[in-house]
C-alpha positions as a Markdown table, in Angstrom:
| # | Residue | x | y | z |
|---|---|---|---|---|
| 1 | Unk | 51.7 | 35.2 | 51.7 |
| 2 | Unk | 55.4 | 34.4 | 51.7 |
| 3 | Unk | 57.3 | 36.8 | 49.5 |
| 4 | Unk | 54.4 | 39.6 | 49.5 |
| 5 | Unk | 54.8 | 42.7 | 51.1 |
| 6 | Unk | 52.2 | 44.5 | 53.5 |
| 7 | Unk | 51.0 | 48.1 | 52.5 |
| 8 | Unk | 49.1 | 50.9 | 53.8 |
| 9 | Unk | 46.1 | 51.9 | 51.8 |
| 10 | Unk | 46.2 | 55.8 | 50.5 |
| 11 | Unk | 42.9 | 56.2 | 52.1 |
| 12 | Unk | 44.2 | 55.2 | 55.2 |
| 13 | Unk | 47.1 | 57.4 | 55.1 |
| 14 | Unk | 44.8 | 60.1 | 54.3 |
| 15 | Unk | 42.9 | 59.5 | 57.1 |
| 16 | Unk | 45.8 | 59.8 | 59.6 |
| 17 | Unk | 47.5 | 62.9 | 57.8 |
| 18 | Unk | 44.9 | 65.3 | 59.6 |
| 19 | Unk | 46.7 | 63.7 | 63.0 |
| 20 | Unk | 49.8 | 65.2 | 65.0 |
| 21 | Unk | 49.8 | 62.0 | 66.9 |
| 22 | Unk | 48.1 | 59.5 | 65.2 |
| 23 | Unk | 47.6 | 55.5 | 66.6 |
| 24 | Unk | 49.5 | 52.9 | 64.9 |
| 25 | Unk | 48.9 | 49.0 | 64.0 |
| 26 | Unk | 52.4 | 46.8 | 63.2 |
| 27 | Unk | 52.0 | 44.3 | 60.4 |
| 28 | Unk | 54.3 | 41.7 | 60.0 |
| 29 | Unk | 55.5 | 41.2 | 56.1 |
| 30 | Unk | 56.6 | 38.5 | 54.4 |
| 31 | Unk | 60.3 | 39.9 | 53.8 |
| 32 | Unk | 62.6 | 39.5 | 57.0 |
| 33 | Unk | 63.1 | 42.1 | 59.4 |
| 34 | Unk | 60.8 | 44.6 | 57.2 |
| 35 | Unk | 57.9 | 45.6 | 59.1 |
| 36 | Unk | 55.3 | 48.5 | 57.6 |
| 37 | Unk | 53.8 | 50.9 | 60.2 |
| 38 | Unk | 50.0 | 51.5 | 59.6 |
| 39 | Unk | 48.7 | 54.7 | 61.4 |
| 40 | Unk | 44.9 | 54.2 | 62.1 |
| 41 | Unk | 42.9 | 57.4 | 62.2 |
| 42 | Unk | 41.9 | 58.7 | 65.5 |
| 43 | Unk | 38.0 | 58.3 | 65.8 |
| 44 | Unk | 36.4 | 62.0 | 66.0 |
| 45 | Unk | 35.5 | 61.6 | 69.3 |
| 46 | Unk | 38.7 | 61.0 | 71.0 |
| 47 | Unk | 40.3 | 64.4 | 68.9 |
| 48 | Unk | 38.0 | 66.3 | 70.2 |
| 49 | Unk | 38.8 | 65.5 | 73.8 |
| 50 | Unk | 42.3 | 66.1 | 73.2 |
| 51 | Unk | 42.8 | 69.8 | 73.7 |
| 52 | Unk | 40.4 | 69.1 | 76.6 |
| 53 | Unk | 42.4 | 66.7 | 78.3 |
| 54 | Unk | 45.8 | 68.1 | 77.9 |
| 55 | Unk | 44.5 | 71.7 | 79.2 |
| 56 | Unk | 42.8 | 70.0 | 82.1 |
| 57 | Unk | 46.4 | 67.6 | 83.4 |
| 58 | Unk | 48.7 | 71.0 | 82.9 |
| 59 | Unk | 46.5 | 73.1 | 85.2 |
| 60 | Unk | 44.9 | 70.8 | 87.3 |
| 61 | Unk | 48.4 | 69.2 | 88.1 |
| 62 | Unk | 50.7 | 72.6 | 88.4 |
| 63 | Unk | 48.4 | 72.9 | 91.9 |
| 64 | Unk | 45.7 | 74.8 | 89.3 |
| 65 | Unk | 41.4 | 74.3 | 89.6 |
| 66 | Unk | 38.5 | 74.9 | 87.3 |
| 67 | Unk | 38.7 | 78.5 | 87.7 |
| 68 | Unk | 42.1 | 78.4 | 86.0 |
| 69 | Unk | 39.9 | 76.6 | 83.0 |
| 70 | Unk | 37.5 | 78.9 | 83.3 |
| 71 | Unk | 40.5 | 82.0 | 82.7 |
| 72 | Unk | 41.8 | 79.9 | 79.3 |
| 73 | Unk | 38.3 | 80.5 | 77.7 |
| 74 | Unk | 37.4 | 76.9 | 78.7 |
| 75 | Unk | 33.6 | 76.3 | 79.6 |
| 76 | Unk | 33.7 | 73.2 | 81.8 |
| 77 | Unk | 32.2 | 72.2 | 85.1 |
| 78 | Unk | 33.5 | 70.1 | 87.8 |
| 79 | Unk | 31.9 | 66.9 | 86.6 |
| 80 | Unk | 33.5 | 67.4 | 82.9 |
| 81 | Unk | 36.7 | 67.9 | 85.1 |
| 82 | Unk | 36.5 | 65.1 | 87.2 |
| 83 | Unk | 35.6 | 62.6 | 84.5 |
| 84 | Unk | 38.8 | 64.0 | 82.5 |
| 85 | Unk | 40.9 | 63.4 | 85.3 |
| 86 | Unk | 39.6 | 60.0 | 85.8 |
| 87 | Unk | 40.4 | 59.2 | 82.4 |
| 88 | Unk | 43.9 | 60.0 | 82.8 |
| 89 | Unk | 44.6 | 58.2 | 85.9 |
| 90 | Unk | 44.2 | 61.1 | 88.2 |
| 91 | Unk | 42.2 | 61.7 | 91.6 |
| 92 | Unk | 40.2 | 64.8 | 92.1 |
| 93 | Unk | 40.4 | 66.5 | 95.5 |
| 94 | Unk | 37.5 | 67.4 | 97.5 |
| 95 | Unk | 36.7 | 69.5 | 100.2 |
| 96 | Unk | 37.0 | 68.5 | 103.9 |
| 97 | Unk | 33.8 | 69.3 | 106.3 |
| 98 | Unk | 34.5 | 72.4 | 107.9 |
| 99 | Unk | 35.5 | 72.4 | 111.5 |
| 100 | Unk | 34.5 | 75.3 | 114.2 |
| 101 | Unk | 37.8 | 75.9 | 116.3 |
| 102 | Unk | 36.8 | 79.4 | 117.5 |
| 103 | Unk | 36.9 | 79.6 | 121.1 |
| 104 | Unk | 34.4 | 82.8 | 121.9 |
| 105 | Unk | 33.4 | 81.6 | 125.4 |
| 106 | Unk | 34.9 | 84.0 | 127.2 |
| 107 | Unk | 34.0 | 87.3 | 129.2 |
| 108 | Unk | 37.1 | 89.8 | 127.0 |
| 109 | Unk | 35.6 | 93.0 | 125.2 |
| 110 | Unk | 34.2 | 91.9 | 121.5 |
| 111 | Unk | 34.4 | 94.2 | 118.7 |
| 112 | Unk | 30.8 | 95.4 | 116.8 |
| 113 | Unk | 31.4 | 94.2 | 113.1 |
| 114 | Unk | 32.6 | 97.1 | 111.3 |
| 115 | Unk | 33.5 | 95.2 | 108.1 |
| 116 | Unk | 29.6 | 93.6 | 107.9 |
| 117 | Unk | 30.4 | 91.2 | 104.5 |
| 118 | Unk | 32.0 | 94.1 | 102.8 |
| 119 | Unk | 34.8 | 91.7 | 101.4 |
| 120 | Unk | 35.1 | 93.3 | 97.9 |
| 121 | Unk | 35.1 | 96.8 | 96.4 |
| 122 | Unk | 38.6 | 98.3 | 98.8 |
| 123 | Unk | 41.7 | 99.8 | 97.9 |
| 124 | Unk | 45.2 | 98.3 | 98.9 |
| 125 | Unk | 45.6 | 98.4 | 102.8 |
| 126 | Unk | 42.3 | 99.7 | 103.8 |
| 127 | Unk | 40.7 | 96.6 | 105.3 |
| 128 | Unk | 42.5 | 92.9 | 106.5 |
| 129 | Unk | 41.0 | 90.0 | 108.1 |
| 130 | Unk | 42.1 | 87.7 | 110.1 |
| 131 | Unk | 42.0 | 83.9 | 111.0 |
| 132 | Unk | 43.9 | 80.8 | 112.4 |
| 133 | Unk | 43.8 | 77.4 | 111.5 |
| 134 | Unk | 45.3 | 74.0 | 112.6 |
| 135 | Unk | 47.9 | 71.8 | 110.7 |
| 136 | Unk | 48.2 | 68.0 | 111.7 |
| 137 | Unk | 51.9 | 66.5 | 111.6 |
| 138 | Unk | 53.6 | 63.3 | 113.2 |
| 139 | Unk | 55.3 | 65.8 | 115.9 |
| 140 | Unk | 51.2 | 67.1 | 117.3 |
| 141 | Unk | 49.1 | 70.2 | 115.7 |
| 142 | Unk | 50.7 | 73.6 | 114.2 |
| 143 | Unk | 48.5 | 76.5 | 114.3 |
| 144 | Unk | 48.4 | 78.8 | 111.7 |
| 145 | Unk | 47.8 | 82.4 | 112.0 |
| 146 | Unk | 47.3 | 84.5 | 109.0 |
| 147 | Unk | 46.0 | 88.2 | 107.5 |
| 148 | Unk | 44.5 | 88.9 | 104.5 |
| 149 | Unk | 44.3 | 92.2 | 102.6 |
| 150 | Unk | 40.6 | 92.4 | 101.1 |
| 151 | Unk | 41.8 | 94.4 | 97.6 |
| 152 | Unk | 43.7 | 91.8 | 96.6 |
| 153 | Unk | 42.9 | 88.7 | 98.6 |
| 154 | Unk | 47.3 | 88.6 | 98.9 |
| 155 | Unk | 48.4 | 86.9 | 102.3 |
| 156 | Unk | 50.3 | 90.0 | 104.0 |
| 157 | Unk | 51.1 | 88.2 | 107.7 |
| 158 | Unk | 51.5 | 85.2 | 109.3 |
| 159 | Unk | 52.3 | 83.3 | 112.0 |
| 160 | Unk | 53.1 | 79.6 | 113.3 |
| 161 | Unk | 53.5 | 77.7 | 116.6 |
| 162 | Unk | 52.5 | 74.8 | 118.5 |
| 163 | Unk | 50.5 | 76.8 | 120.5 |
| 164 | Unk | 47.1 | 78.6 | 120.2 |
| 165 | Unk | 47.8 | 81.5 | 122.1 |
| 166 | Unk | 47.7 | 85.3 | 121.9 |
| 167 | Unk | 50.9 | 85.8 | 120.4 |
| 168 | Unk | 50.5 | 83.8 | 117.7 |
| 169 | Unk | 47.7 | 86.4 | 116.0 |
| 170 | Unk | 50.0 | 89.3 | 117.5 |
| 171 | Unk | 53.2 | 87.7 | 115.5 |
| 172 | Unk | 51.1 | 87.8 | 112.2 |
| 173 | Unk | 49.6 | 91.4 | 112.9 |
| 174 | Unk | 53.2 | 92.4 | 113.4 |
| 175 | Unk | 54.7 | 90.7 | 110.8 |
| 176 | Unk | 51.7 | 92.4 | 108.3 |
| 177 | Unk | 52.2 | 95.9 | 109.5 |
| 178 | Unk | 56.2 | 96.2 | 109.3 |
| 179 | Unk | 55.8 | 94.6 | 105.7 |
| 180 | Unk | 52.8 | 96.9 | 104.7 |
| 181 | Unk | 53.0 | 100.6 | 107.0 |
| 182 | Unk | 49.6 | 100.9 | 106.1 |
| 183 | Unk | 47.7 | 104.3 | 107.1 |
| 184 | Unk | 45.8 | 105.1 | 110.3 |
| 185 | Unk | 42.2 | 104.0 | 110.0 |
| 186 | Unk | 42.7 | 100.3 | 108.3 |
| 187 | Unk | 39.7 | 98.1 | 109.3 |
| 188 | Unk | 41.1 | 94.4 | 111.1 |
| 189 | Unk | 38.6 | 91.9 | 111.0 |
| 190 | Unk | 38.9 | 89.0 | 112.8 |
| 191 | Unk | 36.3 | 86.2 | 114.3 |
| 192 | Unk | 35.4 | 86.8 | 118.4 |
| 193 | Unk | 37.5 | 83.8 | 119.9 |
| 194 | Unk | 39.8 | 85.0 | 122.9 |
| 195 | Unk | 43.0 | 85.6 | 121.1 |
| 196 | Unk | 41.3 | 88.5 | 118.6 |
| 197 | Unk | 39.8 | 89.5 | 121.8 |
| 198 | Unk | 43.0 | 89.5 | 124.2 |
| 199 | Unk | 44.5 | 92.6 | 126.2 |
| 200 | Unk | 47.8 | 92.0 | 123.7 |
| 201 | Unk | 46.1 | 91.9 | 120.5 |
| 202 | Unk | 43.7 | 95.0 | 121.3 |
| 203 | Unk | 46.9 | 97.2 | 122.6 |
| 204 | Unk | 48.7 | 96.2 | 119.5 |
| 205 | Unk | 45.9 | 97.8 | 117.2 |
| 206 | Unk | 45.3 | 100.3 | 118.8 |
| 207 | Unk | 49.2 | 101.0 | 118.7 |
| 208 | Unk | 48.8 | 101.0 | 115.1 |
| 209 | Unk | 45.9 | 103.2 | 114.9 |
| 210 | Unk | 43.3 | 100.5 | 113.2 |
| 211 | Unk | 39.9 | 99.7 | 113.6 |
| 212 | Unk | 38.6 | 96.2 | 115.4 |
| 213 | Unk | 35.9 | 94.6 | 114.0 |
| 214 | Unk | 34.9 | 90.8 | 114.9 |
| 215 | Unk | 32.2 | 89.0 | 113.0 |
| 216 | Unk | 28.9 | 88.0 | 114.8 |
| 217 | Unk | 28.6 | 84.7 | 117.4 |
| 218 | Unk | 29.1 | 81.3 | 115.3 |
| 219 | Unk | 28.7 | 83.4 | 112.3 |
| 220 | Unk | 31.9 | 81.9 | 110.1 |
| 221 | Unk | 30.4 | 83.6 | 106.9 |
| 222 | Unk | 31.2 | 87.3 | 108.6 |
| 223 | Unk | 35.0 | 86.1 | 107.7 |
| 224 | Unk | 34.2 | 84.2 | 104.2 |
| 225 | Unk | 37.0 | 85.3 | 102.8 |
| 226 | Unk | 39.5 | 83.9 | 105.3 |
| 227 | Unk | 37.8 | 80.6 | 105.8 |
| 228 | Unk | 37.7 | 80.6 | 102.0 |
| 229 | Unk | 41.4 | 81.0 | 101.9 |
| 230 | Unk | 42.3 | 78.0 | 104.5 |
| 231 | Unk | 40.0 | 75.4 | 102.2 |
| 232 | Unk | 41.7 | 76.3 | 99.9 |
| 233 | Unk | 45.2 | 75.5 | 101.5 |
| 234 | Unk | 44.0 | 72.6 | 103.2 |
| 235 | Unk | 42.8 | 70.5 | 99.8 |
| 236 | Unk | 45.2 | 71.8 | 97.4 |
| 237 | Unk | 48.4 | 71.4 | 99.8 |
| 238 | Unk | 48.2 | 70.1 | 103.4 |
| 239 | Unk | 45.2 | 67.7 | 103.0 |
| 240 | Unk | 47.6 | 66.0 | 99.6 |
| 241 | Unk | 50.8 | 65.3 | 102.0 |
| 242 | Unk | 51.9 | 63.9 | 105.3 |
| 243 | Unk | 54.0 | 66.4 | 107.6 |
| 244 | Unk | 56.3 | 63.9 | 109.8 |
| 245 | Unk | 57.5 | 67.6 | 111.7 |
| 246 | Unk | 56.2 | 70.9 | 112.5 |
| 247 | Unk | 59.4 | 71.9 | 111.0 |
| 248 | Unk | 58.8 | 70.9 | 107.8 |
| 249 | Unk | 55.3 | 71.5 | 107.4 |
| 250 | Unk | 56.4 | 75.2 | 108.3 |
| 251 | Unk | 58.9 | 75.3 | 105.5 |
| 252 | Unk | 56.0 | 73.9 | 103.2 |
| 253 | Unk | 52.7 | 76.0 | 104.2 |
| 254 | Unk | 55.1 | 79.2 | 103.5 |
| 255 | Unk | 56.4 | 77.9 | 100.6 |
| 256 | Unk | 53.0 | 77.2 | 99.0 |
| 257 | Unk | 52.0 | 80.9 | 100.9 |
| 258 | Unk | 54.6 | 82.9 | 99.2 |
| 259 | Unk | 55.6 | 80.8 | 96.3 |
| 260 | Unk | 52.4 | 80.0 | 95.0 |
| 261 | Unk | 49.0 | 81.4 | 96.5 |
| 262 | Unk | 50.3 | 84.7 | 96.4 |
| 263 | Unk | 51.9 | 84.5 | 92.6 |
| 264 | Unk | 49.8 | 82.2 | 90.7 |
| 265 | Unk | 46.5 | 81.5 | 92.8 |
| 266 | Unk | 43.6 | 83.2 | 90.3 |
| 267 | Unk | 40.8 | 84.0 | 92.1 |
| 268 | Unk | 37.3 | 84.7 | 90.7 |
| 269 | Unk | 36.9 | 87.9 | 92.8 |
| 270 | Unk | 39.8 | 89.2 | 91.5 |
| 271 | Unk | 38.6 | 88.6 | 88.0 |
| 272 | Unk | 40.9 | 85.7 | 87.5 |
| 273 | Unk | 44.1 | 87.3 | 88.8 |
| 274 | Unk | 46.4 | 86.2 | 91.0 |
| 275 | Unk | 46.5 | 88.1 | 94.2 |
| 276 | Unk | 50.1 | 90.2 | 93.1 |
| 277 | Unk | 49.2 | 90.9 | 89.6 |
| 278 | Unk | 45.5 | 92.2 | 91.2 |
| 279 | Unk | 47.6 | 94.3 | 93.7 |
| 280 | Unk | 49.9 | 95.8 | 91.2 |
| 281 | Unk | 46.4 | 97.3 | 89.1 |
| 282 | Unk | 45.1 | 98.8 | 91.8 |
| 283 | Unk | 48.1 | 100.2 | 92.7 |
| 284 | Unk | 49.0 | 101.6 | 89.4 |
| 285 | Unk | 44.8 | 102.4 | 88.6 |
């Protein structure tokens, strides 16, 4: 009515006092340019999410997963998670099918399986494993190479090049043993293909005074843990982007190698550590 002036009810107000962040109605008045804000109260349903929701977009976003949930005392599972994301306008990332690129067709010497599944339980340096991978970019495929201390699940070598040769595993295992002088004796697994199983690779561990061991024929779960590692690169990084050079996506994989997975990556058997902080307990245990 002209001249009358639009007021919030106290029982409203109490209702949204309970609220940090409360929605809000605009009612006109009758008096020119006054307008009275009216706060509805949230319904319980929707504040009950809320601690949910925001905990789910500042881990899952900052490159995090349900096990980094899981570490904040939050029992959820990847449904809850993916319905949360959903709700706030963000796409979930699944798993690719896995893809055999082992090449083991080949008449070299092959390594009995020393390791044998023992991926937990080792000090810092005792046993590595070893894998390569394949990166698609606009310029053809980058092959990875990388090694894997077991204690800590931290990425100690690596190696990149447009070629899957012999050098590229021998780069890595160099590039892991200056970094890490580890002790005679140090068990390096690898799978059987023909680069693990090369004249270099074998002269360059036995140089360094460490064990071969190469998992069993088409047997991808003898070197879980690397395969495990290189899902997990592939959907949280490479599989979310498009690499226009090898260049770049070299800059980028080491990056996310060194910057991240190494610093922040928890890992469930680690006990929810990220693979320094697990290092530096066992070091100091």
């Amino acid at each position: 009515m002209p001249g009358s002036r639009v007021t919030a009810t106290n029982s409203v107000w109490r209702g949204c006092a309970a609220n940090s962040k409360p929605h809000a109605q605009d009612i006109a008045s009758g008096e020119a340019g006054s307008r009275v804000i009216v706060p509805w109260p949230m319904p319980h349903s929707m504040r009950k999410w809320q601690p949910f929701t925001r905990a789910v977009s500042e881990v899952m976003v900052g490159h995090g997963s349900v096990r980094g949930l899981r570490k904040q005392g939050i029992q959820v599972s990847h449904e809850r998670v993916r319905h949360s994301l959903k709700r706030q306008g963000l796409r979930p990332v699944y798993k690719r099918p896995y893809r055999v690129t082992t090449d083991s067709n080949h008449h070299k010497p092959i390594a009995p399986n020393v390791l044998a599944r023992r991926f937990d339980g080792w000090q810092v340096n005792e046993a590595w494993v070893g894998d390569i991978t394949y990166v698609e970019t606009g310029e053809g495929w980058l092959y990875l190479a990388c090694i894997m201390d077991l204690a800590s699940r931290k990425i100690v070598g690596w190696s990149m090049s447009d070629r899957i040769k012999a050098d590229l595993v021998c780069q890595a295992l160099k590039s892991a043993y200056w970094l890490r002088k580890p002790t005679d004796g140090l068990i390096m697994h690898s799978d059987r293909g023909s680069q693990y199983a090369s004249d270099s690779h074998r002269q360059l561990l036995r140089s360094y005074k460490m064990i071969q061991s190469m998992s069993r024929r088409a047997n991808c779960w003898d070197n879980a843990a690397m395969e495990s590692f290189f899902k997990t690169l592939k959907v949280e990084r490479v599989h979310l982007l498009r690499y226009e050079t090898r260049a770049v996506a070299k800059l980028d994989i080491i990056d996310w190698i060194e910057g991240f997975y190494n610093q922040k990556r928890l890992h469930s058997s680690i006990d929810y550590q990220a693979p320094v902080d697990a290092e530096s307990s066992l070091m100091t245990a």
